[in-house]
C-alpha positions in Angstrom: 0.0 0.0 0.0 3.2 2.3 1.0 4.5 1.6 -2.7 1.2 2.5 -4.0 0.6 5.5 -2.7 3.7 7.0 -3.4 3.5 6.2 -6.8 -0.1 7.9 -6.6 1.9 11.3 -5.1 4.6 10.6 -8.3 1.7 10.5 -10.6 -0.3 13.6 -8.9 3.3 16.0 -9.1 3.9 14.3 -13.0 0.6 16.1 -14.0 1.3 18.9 -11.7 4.5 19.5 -13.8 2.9 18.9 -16.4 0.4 21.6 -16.3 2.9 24.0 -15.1 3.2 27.0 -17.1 7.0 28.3 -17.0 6.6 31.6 -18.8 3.8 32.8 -16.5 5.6 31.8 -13.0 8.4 34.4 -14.7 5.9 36.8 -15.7 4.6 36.1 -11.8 7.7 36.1 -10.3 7.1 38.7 -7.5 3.9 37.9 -6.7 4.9 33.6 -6.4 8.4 34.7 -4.3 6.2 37.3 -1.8 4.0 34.6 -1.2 6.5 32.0 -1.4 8.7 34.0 1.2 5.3 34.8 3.9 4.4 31.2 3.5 7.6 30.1 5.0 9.1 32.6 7.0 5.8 33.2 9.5 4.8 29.2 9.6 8.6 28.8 10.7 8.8 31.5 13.5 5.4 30.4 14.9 6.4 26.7 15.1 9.7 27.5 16.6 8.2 29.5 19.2 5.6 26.2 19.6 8.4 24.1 19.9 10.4 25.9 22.4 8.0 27.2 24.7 4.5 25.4 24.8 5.5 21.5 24.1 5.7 19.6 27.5 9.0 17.3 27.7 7.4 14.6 27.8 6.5 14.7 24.1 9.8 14.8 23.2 11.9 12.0 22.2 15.1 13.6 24.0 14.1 16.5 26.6 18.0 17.4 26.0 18.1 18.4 22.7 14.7 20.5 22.5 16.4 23.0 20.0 16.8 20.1 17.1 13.0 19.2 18.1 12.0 22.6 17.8 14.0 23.5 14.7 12.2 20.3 13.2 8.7 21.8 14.2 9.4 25.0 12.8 10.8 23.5 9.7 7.8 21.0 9.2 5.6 23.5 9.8 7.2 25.4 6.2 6.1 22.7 4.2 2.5 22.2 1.8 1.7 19.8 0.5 1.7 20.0 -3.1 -0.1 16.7 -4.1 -3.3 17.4 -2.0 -2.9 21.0 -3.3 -2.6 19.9 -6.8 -5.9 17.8 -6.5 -7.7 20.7 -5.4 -7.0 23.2 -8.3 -7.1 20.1 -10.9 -11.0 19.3 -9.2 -11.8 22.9 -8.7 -10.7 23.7 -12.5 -7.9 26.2 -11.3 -4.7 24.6 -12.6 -3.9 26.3 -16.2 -5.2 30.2 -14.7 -2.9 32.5 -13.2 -4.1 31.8 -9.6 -3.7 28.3 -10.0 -0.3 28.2 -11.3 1.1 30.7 -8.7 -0.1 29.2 -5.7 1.9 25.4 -7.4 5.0 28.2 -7.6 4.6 29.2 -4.1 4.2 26.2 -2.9 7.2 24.2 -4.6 9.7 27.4 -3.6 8.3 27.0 -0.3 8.6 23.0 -0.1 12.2 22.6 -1.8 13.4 25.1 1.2 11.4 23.2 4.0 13.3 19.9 2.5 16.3 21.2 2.5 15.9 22.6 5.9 14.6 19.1 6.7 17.8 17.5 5.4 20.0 20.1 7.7 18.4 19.2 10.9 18.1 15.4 10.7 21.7 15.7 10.3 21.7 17.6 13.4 20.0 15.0 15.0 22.3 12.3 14.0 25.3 14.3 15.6 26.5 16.0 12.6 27.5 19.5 12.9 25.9 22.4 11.8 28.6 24.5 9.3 28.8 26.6 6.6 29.3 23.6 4.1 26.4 21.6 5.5 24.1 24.7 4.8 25.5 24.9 1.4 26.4 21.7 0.1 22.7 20.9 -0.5 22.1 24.8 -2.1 24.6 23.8 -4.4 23.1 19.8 -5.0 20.0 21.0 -5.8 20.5 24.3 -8.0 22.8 21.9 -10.4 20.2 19.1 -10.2 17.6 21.7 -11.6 20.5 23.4 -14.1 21.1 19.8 -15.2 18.0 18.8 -16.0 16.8 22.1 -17.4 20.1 21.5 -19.9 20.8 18.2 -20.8 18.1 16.6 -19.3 15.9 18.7 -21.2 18.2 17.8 -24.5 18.2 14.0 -23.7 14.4 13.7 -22.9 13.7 15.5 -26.7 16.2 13.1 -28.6 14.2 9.7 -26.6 10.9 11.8 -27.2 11.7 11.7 -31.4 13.1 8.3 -30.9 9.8 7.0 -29.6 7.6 8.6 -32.3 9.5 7.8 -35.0 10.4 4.3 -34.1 8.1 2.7 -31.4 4.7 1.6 -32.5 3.0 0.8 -29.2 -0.3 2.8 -28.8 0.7 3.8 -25.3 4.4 4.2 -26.1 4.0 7.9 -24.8 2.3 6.7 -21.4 5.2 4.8 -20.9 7.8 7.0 -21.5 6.5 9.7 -19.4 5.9 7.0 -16.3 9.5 6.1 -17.2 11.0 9.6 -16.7 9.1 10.0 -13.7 10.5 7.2 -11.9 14.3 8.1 -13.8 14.2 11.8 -12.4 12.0 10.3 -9.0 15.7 8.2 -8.7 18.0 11.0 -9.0 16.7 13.6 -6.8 16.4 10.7 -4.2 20.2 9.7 -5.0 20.8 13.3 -4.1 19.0 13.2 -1.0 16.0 14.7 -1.6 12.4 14.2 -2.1 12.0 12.2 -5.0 8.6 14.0 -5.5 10.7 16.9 -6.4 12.4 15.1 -9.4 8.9 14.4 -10.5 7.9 17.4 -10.7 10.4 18.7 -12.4 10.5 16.2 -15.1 6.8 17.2 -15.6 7.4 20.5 -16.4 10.4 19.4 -19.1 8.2 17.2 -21.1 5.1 19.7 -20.8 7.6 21.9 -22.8 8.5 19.2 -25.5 7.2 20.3 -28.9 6.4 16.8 -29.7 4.3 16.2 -26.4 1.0 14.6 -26.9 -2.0 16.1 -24.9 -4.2 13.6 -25.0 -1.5 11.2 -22.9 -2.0 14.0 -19.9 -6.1 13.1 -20.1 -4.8 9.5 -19.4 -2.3 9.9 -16.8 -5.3 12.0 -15.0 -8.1 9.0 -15.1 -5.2 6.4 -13.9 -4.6 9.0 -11.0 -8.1 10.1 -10.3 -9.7 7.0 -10.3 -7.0 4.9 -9.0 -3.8 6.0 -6.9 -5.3 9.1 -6.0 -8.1 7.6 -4.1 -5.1 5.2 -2.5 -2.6 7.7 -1.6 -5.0 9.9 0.4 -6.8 6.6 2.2 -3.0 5.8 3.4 -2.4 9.4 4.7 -5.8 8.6 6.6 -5.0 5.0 7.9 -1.5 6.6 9.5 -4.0 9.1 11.5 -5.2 7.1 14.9 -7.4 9.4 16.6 -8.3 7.8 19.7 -4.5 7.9 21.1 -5.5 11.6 20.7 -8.5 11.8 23.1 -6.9 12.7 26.3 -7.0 16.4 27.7 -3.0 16.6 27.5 -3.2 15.3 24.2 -6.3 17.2 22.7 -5.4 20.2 23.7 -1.7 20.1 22.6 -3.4 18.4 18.9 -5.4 21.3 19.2 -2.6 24.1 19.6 -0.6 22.6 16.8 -3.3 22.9 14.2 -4.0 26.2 15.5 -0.6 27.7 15.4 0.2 25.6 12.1 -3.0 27.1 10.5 -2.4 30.9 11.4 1.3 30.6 10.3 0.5 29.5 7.1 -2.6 31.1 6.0 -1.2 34.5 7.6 2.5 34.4 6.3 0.7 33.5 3.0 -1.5 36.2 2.9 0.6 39.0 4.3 3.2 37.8 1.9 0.9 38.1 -1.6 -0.7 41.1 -0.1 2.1 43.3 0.9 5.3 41.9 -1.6 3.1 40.7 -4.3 0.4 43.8 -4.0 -2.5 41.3 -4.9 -6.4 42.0 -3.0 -7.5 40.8 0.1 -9.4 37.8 -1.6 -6.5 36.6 -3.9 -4.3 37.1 -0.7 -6.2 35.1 1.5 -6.9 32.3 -1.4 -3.4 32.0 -1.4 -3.1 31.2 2.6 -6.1 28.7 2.3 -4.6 26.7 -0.7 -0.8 26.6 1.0 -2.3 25.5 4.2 -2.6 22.1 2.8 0.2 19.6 4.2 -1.6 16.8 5.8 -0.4 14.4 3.5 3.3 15.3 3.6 3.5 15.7 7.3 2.7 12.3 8.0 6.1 11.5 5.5 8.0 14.4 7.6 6.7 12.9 11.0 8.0 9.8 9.9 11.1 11.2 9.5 11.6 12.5 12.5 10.3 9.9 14.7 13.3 7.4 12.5 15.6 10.1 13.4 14.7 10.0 16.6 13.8 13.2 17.1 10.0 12.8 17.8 8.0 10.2 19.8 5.5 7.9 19.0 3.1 10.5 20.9 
């Protein structure tokens, strides 16, 4: 079930990329990196000031090292959820309009920073210091990952892409190829250390550039998702959820303030970010905060980090 509902989030971020329209991020490109920058930088402080002050030591995994705990609450409070996101604007007909393509932006700026936060501080917690070259070693990873496959990548996926039309007869030679890449690109960002979900979505947006691209391939990648591993991937996030550990007073009402803080953070830091930097209205603004609030689905991978990393408890 684990396996297929990843490959449902793979498949969700492949039509995500897909969809994503390059030339109108640029033209955007204030607007997404105000919102981008709220949607982090308030969620963060918030959670950091959760995690230092209000969370009782008995929730914590190691009551000595509460700053790595509370740097991992502020940092997993940074992060959406672009799959759930994603299904939203594809239901709700939003994707391929301005609004729906900047809040995707926002949210990938503001996830490929929260992972690579994430990648600092379960280093931390596995006793390896915190320098200069540990902050910028994964910078570096990750801006020649994207320069790489923007270049080559982008060169080698047109010459297979001729290759296949001109010499493969399959009918669903396309459907393969692009499930191919997916899991190709999926490998290498997860060789690198980060979220393969990231490679996914990058390849998605190299072959939505690809002259040659076929449209009608996209309309069957989205019935396999939607009437398949979407459905899975989002039961799993559920079945990870046990409620009833939750219904104690301690518990609620810590449960409680964590959605609470998690929830202003975002939607605020959102919103004061598209209204303010990117000089949008108060309903655009606050559209923004709603959609980015979305993370359920990759908290429950971040929380499973941390409780491997032994930064978390089972609590």
């Amino acid at each position: 079930l684990e396996v297929v509902g990843l490959f449902g989030a793979m498949i969700l971020l492949l039509i995500t990329g897909l969809e994503t329209d390059l030339p109108l991020i640029k033209r955007l490109a204030r607007f997404t990196l105000g919102t981008a920058l709220g949607g982090i930088l308030l969620p963060f402080v918030s959670g950091f000031i959760l995690g230092q002050y209000f969370i009782p030591d008995y929730l914590l995994a190691d009551p000595n090292r509460r700053l790595v705990f509370t740097l991992f609450l502020a940092t997993a409070m940074s992060i959406s959820a672009i799959p759930v996101i994603s299904r939203v604007l594809i239901d709700m007909k939003l994707m391929r309009r301005d609004l729906g393509q900047s809040i995707i932006a926002a949210g990938m700026i503001d996830d490929t920073v929260g992972w690579i936060l994430l990648s600092l501080v379960t280093g931390m917690a596995s006793g390896q210091k915190l320098g200069l070259m540990s902050i910028v070693t994964p910078l570096v990873v990750i801006a020649g990952f994207i320069i790489f496959s923007f270049t080559i990548g982008k060169w080698c996926i047109g010459v297979v892409f001729n290759f296949v039309q001109d010499e493969v007869k399959s009918q669903d030679k396309f459907l393969t190829l692009i499930v191919g890449l997916a899991f190709l690109w999926g490998s290498l960002s997860k060789s690198l250390s980060f979220e393969p979900l990231l490679g996914v979505f990058i390849v998605g947006i190299i072959i939505g550039e690809i002259p040659r691209f076929h449209y009608e391939v996209k309309a069957k990648l989205e019935s396999i998702a939607m009437a398949i591993f979407s459905p899975v991937f989002f039961a799993i996030a559920g079945l990870k959820v046990n409620v009833y550990n939750l219904l104690t007073l301690d518990y609620l009402l810590i449960t409680v303030a964590v959605i609470a803080v998690a929830c202003f953070g975002k939607i605020v830091g959102a919103y004061l970010g598209a209204r303010f930097i990117g000089h949008r209205d108060h309903w655009t603004a606050l559209g923004f905060g709603a959609a980015l609030n979305a993370r359920g689905a990759m908290e429950i991978i971040v929380a499973t980090i941390g409780l491997a990393a032994g930064i978390l408890s089972q609590e």
